[in-house]
N, C-alpha and C positions, 0 to 999 in steps of 0.2 A: 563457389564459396562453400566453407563448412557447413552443415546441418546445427543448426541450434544449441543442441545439444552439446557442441564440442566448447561451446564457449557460453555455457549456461553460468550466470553470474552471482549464482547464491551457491553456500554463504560466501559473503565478500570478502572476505581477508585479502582473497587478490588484490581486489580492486582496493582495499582498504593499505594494502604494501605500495603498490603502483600506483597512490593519491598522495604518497608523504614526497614524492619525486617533486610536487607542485609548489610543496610549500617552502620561502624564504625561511636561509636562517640566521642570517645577517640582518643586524641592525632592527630587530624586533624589539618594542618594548613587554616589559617584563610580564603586564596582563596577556600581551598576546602569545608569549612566550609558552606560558601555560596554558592558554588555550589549545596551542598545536600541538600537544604533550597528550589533550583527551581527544578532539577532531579532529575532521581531515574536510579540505572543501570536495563538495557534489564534482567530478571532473567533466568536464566540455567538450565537445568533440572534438577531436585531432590531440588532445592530451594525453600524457603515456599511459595515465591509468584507464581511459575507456578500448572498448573492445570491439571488435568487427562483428554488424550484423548482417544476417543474412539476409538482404535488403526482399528477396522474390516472400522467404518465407513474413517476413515482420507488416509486408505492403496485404499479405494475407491474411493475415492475423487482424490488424486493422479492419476491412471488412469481416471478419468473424465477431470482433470484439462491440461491431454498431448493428451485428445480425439478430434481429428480434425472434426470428426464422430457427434456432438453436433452441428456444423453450416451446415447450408443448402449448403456449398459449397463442405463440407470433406474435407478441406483448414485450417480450423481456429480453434483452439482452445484456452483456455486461455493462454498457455503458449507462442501463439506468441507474446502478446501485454503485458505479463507480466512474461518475460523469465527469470527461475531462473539459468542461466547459465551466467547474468550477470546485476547483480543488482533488478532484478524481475520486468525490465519496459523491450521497445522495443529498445530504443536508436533513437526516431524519432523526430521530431519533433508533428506530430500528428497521430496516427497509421492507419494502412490502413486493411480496414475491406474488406466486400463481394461486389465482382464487383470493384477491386480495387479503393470504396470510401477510401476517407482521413476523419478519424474522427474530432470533432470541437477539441478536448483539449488532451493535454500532456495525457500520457499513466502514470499513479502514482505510482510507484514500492506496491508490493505485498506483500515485505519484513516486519515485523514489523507493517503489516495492522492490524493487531489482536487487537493492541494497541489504535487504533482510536475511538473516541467517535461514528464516523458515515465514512460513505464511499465515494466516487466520492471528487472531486473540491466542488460540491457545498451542498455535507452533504445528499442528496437525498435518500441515504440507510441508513438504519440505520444500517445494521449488517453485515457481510460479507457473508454468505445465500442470502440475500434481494439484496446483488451486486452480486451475483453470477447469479440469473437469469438477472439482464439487459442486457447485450452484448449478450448474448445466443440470447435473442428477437428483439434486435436494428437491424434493418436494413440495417445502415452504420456497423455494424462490424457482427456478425453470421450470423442473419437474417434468424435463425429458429423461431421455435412454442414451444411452450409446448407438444401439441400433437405430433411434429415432434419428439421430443427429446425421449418422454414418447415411439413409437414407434419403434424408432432406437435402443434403450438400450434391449426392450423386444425381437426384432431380435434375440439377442446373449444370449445364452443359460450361459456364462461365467457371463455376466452383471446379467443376474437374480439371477443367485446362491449368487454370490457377495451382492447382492441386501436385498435379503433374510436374510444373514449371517449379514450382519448389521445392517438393520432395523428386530429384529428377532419379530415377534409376530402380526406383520400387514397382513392385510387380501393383501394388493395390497401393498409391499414396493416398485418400479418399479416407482417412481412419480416425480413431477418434483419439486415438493417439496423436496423430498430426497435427488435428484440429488444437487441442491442448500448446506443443508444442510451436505453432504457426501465432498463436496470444499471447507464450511468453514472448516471443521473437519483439512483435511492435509493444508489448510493455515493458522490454527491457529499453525503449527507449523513452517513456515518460520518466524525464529527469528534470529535476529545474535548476541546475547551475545559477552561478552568478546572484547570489543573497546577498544582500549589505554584509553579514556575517562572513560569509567566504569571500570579500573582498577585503574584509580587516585583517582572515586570517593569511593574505596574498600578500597584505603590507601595505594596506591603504588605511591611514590611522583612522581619516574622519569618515571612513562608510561608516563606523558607529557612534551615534549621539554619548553625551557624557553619562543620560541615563543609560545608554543600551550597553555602556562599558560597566556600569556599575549594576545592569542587574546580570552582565555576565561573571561579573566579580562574585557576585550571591550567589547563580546559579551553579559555581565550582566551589563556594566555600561551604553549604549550605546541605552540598551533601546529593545534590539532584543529576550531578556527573557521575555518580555512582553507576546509575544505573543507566543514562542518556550519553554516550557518548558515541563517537565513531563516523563517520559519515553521515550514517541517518539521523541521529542522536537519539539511539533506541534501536529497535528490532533486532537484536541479537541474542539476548536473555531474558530469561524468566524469573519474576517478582512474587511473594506474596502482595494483592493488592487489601491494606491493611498491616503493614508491614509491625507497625505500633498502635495504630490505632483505627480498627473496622469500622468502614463509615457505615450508613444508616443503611436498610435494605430499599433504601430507593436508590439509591447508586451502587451498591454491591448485592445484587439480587440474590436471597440465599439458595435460591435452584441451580445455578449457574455457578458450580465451581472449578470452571477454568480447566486448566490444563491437566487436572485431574481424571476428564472424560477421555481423555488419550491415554495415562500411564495409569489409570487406577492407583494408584501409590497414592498413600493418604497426606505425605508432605506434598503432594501438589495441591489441594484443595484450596480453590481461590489462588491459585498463581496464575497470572497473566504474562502475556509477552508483552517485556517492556515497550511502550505505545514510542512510535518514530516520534520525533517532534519539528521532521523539516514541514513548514506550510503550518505548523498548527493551526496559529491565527485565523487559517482561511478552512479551515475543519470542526469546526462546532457543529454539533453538540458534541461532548467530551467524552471519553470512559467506554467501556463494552458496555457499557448500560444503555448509553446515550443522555444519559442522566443529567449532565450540566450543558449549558449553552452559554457560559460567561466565561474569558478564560480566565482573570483573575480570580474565578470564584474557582477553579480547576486549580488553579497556583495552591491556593489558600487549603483546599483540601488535601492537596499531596503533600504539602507543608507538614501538616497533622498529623495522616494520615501515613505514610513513609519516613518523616524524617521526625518525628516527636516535636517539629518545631511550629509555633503560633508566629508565622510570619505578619510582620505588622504591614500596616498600607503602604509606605513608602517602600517595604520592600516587596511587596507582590506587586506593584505597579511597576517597580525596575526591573523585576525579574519579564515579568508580560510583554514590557517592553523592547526586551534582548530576546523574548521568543517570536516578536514580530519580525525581528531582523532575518530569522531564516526563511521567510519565504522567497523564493529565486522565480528565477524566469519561467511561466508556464508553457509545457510543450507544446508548440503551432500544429494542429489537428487539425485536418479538413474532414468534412463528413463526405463517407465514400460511397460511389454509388453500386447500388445492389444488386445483381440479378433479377430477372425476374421468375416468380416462379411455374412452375409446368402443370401440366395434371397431374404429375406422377409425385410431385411434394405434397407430404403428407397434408393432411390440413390439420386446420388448430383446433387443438382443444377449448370447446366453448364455454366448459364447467365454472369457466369466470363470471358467464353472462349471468350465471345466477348464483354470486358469491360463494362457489363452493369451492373444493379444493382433492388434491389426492392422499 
């Protein structure tokens, strides 16, 4: 099978081309007509728009991504800040890494990451590889090495073989290159197909109640497909957050502006990448802040806050409503079992025992 890499899945367009093959376009009524004109549904396996994975690297990855053994604590690994046992974030308001620091920003679900143009809040990866090593080296959350990583994996006789078997043909697969690479592999398959929503837009009238049609009617008239559309409904572009009107500095924190810490260019300040909205529902608290935990009260500000509009109750309840309808099937994950380790793996950094940090 290809190496990862040859069918790495961001940015989507492909898959975003090879998802319109899905959708009816006969005998559609006219709401869903325009729906399929901004989205496209999540595609399933064996559909033309999904892609072959490398089954040896992605089964590696999986055990990478539940390896606690990757941060210099033997505490963290990716699945605590982006747990697929329930919605593929932490449920925090900002996650708590090595030396119980608090990270700056909301933890982003992992779900349907595959789909995004680029990675982080402020677009800083481009691929999910390229965010798979940041936290591994941040500080406030792993607060390992490269070297530390590349040396902990080679301890275990299990991880080399593994190693080997899906990187076949490398003088040294063991790298932290691979290690990056072997994460995207099994998170380009946390997808959740099949939403009430992608089965309306398939041409099943009643997957959506009359509310969830009418707060899809608002969420396209109202100005919030602007910026939420496409497979993910979201993750492809970059917003001012405040677009008309800056919310308070408990949700827009004036330290943190955004995609500006990557371009320095002063039109980015405070531009975020527009947030996905597949699973929102099941992703509270809201915003790179972490700031809200109600989604109606998230409706209600972006109303304001993006589109100059005072959405009244009925309509941020229809809108909340049609954003329940995306959440899809979540991916069946077994916890996998780990090596064990040798003399020769490094040991853990104990700096946690006495809340300190690097």
């Amino acid at each position: 099978m290809p190496p990862v890499s040859t069918y790495r899945a961001v940015p989507a367009t492909g898959l975003l081309l090879a998802a319109l093959m899905l959708i009816p376009c006969a005998g559609a009524e006219p709401l869903r007509d325009r729906a399929n004109d901004l989205f496209n549904p999540i595609p399933v396996a064996g559909d033309p728009a999904t892609r072959s994975v490398n089954e040896d690297q992605a089964e590696l990855g999986k055990m990478l991504f539940f390896e606690p053994r990757l941060s210099a604590s033997h505490l963290i690994s990716c699945n605590t800040c982006h747990n697929v046992g329930f919605g593929g974030h932490d449920y925090l308001p900002t996650s708590i890494g090595h030396g119980w620091q608090r990270g700056p920003r909301n933890s982003p679900t992992v779900f349907n990451a595959v789909f995004n143009a680029a990675q982080f809040w402020d677009g800083r990866a481009a691929d999910l590889a390229e965010q798979a090593k940041g936290p591994v080296q941040a500080s406030v959350e792993m607060s390992s090495t490269p070297e530390r990583v590349t040396a902990t994996l080679n301890s275990m006789p299990a991880y080399v073989d593994r190693f080997r078997t899906a990187f076949p043909g490398e003088p040294d697969p063991v790298s932290f290159e691979n290690m990056a690479l072997a994460i995207e592999a099994f998170e380009t398959t946390l997808t959740t197909p099949g939403s009430a929503f992608d089965q309306y837009l398939l041409g099943d009238d009643a997957a959506l109640s009359d509310e969830q049609k009418n707060g899809l009617a608002l969420f396209m008239d109202k100005g919030c497909a602007a910026c939420h559309t496409g497979v993910n409904f979201g993750g492809q572009h970059y917003f001012p957050f405040g677009l008309i009107a800056k919310p308070g500095a408990d949700i827009l924190p004036v330290g943190d502006k955004g995609r500006f810490a990557v371009t320095r260019t002063a039109s980015d300040e405070y531009v975020f990448r527009a947030a996905p909205l597949r699973n929102v529902a099941l992703t509270a608290p809201y915003f790179h802040s972490g700031a809200v935990w109600s989604l109606e009260e998230a409706v209600a500000i972006m109303g304001r806050s993006q589109l100059g509009a005072e959405l009244n109750a009925q309509e941020i309840r229809q809108i909340t409503a049609f954003l329940e309808s995306l959440s899809g099937e979540p991916p069946r994950v077994s916890y996998p079992l780990l090596p064990p380790s040798t003399a020769e793996t490094p040991k853990p950094d104990l700096l946690w025992q006495a809340g300190g940090g690097h």
